[in-house]
N, C-alpha and C positions, 0 to 999 in steps of 0.2 A: 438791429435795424439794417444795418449792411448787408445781412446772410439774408433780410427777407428781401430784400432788394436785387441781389444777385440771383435768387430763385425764380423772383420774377419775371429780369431779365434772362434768364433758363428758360423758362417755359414759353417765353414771347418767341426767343429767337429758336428755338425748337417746334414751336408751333407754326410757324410762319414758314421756313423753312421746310415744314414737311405739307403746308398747304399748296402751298407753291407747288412743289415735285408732285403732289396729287395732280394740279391743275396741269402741269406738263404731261404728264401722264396719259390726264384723260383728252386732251389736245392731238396725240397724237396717237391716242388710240383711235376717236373718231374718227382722222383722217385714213388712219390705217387699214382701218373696219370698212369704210367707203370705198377705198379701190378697190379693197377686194371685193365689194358686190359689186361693183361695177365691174370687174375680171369675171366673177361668176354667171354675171347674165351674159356678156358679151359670150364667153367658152362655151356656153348652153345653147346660144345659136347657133355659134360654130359647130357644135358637133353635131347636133342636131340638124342642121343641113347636108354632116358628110355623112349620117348614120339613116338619111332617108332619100327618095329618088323624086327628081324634079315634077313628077307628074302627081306623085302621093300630095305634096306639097302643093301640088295644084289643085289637085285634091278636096285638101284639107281646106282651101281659100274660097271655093265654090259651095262648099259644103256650111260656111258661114256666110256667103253670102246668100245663098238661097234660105238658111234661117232668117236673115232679116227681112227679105223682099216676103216670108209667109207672112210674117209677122205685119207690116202693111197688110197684104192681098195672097189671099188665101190660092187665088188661080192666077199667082203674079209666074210670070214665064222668063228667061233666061238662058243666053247663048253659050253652050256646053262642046265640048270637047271630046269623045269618045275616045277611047283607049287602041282605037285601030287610027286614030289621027283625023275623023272627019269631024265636019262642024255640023251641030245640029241646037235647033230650038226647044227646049223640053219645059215642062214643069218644073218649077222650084222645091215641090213637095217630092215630085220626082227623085230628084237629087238626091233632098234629106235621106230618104228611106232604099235606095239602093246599094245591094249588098257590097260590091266594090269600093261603093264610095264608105262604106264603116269599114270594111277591113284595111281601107287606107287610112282611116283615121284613127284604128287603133296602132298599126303600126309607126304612126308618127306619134303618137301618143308613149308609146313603148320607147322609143326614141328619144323623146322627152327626157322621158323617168333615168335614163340612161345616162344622158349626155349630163342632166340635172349632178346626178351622184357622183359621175368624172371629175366635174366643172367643182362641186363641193370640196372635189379631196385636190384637188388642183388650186384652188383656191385658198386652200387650210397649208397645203406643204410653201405656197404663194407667202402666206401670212409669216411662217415661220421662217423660211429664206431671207423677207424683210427686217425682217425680226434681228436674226442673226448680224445680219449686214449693217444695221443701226448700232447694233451693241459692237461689233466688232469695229466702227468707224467710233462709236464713242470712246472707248478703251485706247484707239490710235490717240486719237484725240488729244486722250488726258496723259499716254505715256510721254517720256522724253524720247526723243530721237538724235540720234546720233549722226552726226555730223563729219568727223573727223578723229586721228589719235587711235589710240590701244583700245580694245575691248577684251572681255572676259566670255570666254565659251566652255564647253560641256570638252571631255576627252575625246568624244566621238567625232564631233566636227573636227579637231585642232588634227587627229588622228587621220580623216580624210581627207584636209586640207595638205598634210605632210604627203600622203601616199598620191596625191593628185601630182606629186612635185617629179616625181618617179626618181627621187634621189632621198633614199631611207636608209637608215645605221643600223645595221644588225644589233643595236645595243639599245635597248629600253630602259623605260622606267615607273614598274607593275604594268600596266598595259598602253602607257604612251609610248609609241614611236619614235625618235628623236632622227631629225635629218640625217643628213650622211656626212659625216664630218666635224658634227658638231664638238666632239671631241679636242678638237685643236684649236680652240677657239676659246678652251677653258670652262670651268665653270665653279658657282661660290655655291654651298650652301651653308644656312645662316639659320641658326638657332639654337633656341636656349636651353640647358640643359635636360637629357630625359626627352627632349623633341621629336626625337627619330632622326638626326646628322649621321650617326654612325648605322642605323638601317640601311639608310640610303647609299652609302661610302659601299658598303659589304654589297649590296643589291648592284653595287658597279664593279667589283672587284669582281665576283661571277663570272659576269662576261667577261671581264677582261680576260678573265682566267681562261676560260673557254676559247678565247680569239687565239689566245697564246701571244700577248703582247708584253712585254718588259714592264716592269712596274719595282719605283720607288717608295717605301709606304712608310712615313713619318708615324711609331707607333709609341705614344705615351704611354700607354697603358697596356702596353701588350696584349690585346684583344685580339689584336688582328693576325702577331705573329702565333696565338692560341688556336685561329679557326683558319688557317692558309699554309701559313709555315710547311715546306716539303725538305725533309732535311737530306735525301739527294741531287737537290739542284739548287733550292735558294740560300741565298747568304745572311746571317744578323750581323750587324756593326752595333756592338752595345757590350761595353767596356768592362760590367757587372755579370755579365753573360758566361758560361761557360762556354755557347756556341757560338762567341765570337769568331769574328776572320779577324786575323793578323792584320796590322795595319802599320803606316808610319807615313809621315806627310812628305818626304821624299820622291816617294814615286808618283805623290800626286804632283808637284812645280818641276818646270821645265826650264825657268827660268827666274830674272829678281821678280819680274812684275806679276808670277803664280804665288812666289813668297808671300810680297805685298798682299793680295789680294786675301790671300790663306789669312795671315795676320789681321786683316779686317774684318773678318766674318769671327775670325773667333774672339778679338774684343772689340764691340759695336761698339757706338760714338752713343753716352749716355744721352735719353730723349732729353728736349729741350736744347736752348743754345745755351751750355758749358763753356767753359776755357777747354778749345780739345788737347792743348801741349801734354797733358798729362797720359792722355789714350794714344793719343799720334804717338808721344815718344818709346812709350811701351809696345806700340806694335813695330814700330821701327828695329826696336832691341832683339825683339823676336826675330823679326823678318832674314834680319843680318847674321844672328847666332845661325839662326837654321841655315843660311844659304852658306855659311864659309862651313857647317861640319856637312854639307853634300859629298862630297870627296872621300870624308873620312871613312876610313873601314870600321871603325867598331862604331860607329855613329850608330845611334840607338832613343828611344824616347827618353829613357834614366839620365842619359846621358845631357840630351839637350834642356831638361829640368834642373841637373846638377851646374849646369856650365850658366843657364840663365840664374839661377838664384843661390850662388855660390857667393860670400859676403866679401871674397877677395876683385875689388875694383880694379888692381893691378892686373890682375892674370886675365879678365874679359877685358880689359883696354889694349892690353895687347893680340888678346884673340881676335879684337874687332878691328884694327889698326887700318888703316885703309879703306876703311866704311864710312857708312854716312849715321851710323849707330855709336863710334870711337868718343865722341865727344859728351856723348850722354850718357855715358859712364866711367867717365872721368876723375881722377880720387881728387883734383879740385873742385868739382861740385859733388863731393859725397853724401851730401845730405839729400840734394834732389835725386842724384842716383839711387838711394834706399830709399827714397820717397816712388821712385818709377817703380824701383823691383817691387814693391809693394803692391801695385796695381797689375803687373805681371803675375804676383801670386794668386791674385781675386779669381782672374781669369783661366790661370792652367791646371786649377785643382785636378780638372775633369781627364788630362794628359796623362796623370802618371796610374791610372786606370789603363788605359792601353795596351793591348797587348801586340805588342811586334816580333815576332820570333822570325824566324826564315820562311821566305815564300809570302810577303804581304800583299793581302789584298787591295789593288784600286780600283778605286771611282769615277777616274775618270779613263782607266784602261776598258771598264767595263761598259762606260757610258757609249764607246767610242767604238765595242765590239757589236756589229749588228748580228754577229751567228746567236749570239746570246737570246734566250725566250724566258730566263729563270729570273725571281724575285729581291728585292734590297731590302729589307725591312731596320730601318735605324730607330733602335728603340729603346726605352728607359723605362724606370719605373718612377710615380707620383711622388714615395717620400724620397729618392734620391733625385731627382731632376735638377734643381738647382744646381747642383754638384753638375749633372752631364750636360745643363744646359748651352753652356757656349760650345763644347768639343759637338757635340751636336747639331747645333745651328751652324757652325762650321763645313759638318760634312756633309748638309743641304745644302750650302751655298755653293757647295766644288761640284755638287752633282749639276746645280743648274747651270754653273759654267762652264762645266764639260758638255753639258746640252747643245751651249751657242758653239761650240767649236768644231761642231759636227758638219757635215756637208747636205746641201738641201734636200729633203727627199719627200714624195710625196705618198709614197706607203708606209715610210718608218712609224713605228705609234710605241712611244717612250711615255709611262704613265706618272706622275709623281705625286703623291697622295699626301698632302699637308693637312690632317682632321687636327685642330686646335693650333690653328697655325700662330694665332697670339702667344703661344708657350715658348715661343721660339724667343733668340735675339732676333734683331735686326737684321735680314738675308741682304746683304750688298746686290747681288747679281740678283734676285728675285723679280723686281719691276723689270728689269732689261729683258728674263727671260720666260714674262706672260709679256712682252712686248715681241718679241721677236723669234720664240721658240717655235710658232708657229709651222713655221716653211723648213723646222728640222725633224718635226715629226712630235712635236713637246706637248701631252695634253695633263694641266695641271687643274687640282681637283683642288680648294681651299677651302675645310671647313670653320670656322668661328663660331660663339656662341654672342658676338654681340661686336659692331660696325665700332661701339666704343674701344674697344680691346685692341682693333687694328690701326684706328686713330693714335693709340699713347704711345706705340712701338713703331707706326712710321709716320706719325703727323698725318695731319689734316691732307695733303698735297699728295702724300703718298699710300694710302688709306684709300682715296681716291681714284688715283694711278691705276689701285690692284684692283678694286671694284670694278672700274671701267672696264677690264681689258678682259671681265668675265662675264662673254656674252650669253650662257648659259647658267640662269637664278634659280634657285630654291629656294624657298624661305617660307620655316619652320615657323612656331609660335614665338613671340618673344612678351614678354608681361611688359616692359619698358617703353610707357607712351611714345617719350622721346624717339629709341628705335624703330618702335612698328610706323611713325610719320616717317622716318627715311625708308623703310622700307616699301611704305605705301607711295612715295615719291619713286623709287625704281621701278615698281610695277608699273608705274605710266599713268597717265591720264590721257582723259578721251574729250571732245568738243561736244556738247550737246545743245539740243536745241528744247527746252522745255516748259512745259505748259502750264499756266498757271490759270487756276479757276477762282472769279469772285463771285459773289452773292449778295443782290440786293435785295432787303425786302419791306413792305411798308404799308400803311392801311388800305390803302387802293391797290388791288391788284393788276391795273394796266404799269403801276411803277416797280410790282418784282421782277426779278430777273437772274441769269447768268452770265456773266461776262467771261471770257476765255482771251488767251492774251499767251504770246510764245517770246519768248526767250533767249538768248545764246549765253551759256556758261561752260565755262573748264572746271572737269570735278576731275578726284581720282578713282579708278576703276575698285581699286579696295579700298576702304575706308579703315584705320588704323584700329578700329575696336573690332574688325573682322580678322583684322590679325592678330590681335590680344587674344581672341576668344577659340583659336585652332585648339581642335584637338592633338594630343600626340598621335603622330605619324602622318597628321595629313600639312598639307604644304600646297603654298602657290608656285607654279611655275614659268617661269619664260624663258624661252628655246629662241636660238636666232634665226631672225628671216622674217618674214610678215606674216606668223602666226599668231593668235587670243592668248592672251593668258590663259591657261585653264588650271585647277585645285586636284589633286591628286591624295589619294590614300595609300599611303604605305603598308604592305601586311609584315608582322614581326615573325620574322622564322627565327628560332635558335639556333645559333653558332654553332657548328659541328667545330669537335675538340682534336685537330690534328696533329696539335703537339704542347708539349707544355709551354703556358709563356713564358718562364723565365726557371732559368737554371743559374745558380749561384753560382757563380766562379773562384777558386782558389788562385788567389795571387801570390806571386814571389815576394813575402814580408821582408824580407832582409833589405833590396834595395826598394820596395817601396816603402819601409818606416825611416830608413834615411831620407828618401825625399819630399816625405810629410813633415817629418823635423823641419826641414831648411824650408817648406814652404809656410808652418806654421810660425817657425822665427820670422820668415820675413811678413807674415801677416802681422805679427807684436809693434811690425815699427808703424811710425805715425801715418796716415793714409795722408795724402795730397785731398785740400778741400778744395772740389770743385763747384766755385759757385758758378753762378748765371753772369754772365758778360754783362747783360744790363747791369745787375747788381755791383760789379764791380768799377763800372763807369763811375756808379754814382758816388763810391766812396772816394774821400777827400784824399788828391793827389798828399803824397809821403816823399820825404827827400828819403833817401838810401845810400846808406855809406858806399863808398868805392870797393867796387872787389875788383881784385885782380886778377887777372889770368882766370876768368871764370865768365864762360860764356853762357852757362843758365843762370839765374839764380837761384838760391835755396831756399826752402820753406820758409827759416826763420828770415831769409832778407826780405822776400816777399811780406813777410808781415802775416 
């Protein structure tokens, strides 16, 4: 009974709805049809008056009048006009039958047929012109108009709107343009794996190459240093490498506060709010062994691995005696002090990989040389990363604060290439230096596969930070509703003003009708299942300045192979299986729990025996 009920109402409000539009239809077809016979006869006289000569037409008026006056009176007479200009009285039958007067009235006749056929086709392109101008004002009509905010265009416009600027970058991306400068000004691309990130990175690397600008390139997987790599001028930092450079964190600090600095990039402050005493005191420990063996001549990386996780508290208390390190490793608090070197071992695995021999190379001697045109590539591989992850995330952070220590320039172009930059720790100097590298010449490239990844490793706050401060977007496909709504929030939204159509319909047809009614709404220019549904390689983009978004297709060229990516290195086993020992000893002892602060608020205060002479406490007094 329902299904025959909703049929019904189908066919009412189907049938009604298309009576109506009939009746619209043919409403303004009659009126339509009416001008234009009214255009047609009006153009028929028109022309017809300029296609014949005032006196034929006078003519042709005499010539019906003397038909009618026969038509009365056979010998009716009438005042005529002859062709030489005098006036005379003739015969009306006269008239009719003189030759003059028929070849004026075929030539107005001719005339006629003429201007007739003009006036038809002048009237038909009339018809269609209205035509057009109706359907083009209805489609205005029922489109949204924009108002206000971002919009989305074609490559072509966003392309002529750039070159209209007459300030354009030698540096594209497939056939868009990109301003002059856009470079230092950053940019993110964002997408999910297989997306085209790494197309696009390589499609930039190119030019660079070509420009001949400096460039640091953060390479996980070694792709990059497989299809760039020139083993005459660029350098690998990557510890597993055979073609490593030489290195030792000496040449990179100049002073405590490069120590400091060193020490906190290479163990981050775990996400979340922690108890930090346990990471504070461990980079502390470091900070101060490294700076009192600066001096030393056989100072060495074995060295400062043996001297940090050597299980005599006596002989590092006295190393450190005069520090602000002497107390935290103290053989009165020895338990927290194995409790710290333990968290000192988490983090230095990656250290006694290193290769230092004589002549090491730095990061920030090179950052700081502008003769320099040759490449950095710091790179690892996938199943070892954990292992080089902090010593890594480390020598990003010295590069970027060697960046800021540079003097202003407005040709320098220092590239630094972060594809997968959630792989990393926590870069300390990274927000400072998409904040302020700008005006040193700093153009930093960040790819990630998802806005979540950069949230867990710098917070909400700072996730944010780095977002902002990359006024040049790409963004790839992402499957994650969640992501493509913020990513559909950076694209922008726009103010429109939009049309809405109702329909009345009812048994009396003076009561159908259309109602038309406008609007104002904020929509977004993409809508999140446009971003869901990209294909690989293609991407929306926004470029700075007051250019459209516009969608780009990436084409996949193959990597030309100009060196291998990775060559296994032989290490000295003698003093590296002693310093694995001592570091796997101290990884045996108890790790320090660090919980969450809230968590520990909440636990019920504890009395705690008296210790003496013991300014930390130990795991077990802690409880």
């Amino acid at each position: 009974m329902m299904d025959s009920e909703s049929s019904i109402k189908d066919f009412t409000r189907g049938g009604q709805i298309f009576l109506h539009n009939l009746r619209m239809v043919n409403q303004i077809m009659n009126r339509l049809m009416l001008a234009c016979l009214g255009f047609f006869i009006v153009s028929t006289i028109v022309l017809t008056y300029l296609l014949t000569t005032e006196y034929q037409l006078y003519l042709m008026y005499q010539y019906f009048v003397a038909k009618f006056y026969v038509l009365i009176k056979e010998s009716a007479k009438q005042i005529f006009v002859n062709p030489n200009g005098h006036t005379i009285q003739v015969y009306s039958s006269q008239i009719i039958h003189a030759d003059f007067v028929q070849h004026a009235l075929q030539a107005v006749f001719h005339a006629i047929v003429k201007a007739s056929v003009n006036s038809c086709i002048l009237s038909t392109v009339t018809f269609f012109i209205i035509y057009r101008q109706f359907k083009k004002r209805g489609r205005e009509q029922s489109q949204s108009k924009k108002l206000r905010g971002d919009e989305i265009a074609d490559r072509k416009v966003v392309n002529n709107q750039i070159h209209e600027t007459e300030k354009v970058s030698d540096i594209k991306i497939v056939d868009l343009q990109l301003p002059k400068n856009f470079e230092c000004q950053h940019t993110l691309i964002h997408g999910t794996t297989g997306s085209g990130k790494s197309v696009c990175i390589r499609e930039l690397l190119d030019q660079i190459r070509i420009r001949g600008d400096r460039a640091i390139i953060y390479d996980k997987s070694c792709s990059y240093v497989s299809a760039y790599y020139q083993k005459e001028k660029d350098i690998i930092l990557n510890p597993l490498d055979e073609r490593t450079a030489s290195w030792h964190l000496w040449d990179e600090c100049r002073d405590s506060a490069d120590f400091d600095s060193l020490s906190a990039a290479l163990m981050p402050m775990p996400a979340g709010s922690v108890d930090p005493f346990w990471i504070n005191a461990a980079r502390t420990i470091f900070s101060a062994t490294a700076r009192q063996m600066q001096n030393e001549k056989n100072r060495s990386m074995m060295n400062l691995l043996k001297s940090l996780l050597t299980a005599d508290l006596a002989t590092m208390e006295n190393f450190l005696r005069g520090t602000e390190a002497e107390t935290l490793v103290s053989e009165k608090i020895e338990k927290t002090a194995v409790s710290i070197k333990s968290v000192l071992s988490t983090f230095l695995k990656g250290l006694k990989y290193v290769k230092d021999t004589e002549n090491p190379f730095s990061i920030r001697k090179w950052v700081q040389d502008d003769k320099q045109s040759n490449w950095l590539f710091i790179s690892s591989l996938s199943d070892r990363h954990e292992t080089l992850k902090p010593l890594i995330s480390m020598w990003l952070d010295l590069a970027a604060n060697a960046l800021m220590s540079l003097t202003s320039s407005d040709s320098r172009r220092i590239w630094i290439i972060l594809d997968e930059l959630p792989s990393l720790h926590k870069l300390p100097y990274l927000p400072e230096c998409f904040a302020e590298s700008r005006k040193f010449g700093g153009c930093l490239v960040a790819g990630l596969q998802s806005i979540a990844q950069l949230r867990k490793i710098y917070g909400e706050n700072g996730a944010e930070e780095i977002s902002s401060l990359c006024n040049s977007r790409i963004f790839f496909r992402t499957p994650s509703s969640r992501t493509a709504r913020w990513v559909s929030e950076e694209l922008g939204q726009s103010e429109i003003e939009e049309t809405k159509e109702g329909i009345s319909y009812s048994e009396s047809a003076m009561r159908s009708g259309i109602s038309i009614s406008k609007q104002e709404s904020s929509k977004h220019i993409v809508n999140t299942s446009e971003i869901m549904r990209l294909n690989n390689l293609e991407a929306y983009i926004r470029i700075p300045g007051e250019f459209p978004i516009t969608k780009i297709k990436l084409k996949y060229k193959q990597p030309a192979c100009m060196a291998d990516p990775f060559i296994l290195r032989t290490i000295n086993e003698r003093n590296f299986n002693e310093v694995s020992s001592l570091m796997e000893s101290a990884s045996n002892k108890p790790m320090p729990i660090m919980r969450p602060i809230e968590e520990q608020n909440q636990k019920k205060p504890r009395q705690y025996k008296k210790i003496k002479a013991n300014p930390t406490p130990t795991l077990e007094e802690l409880g």
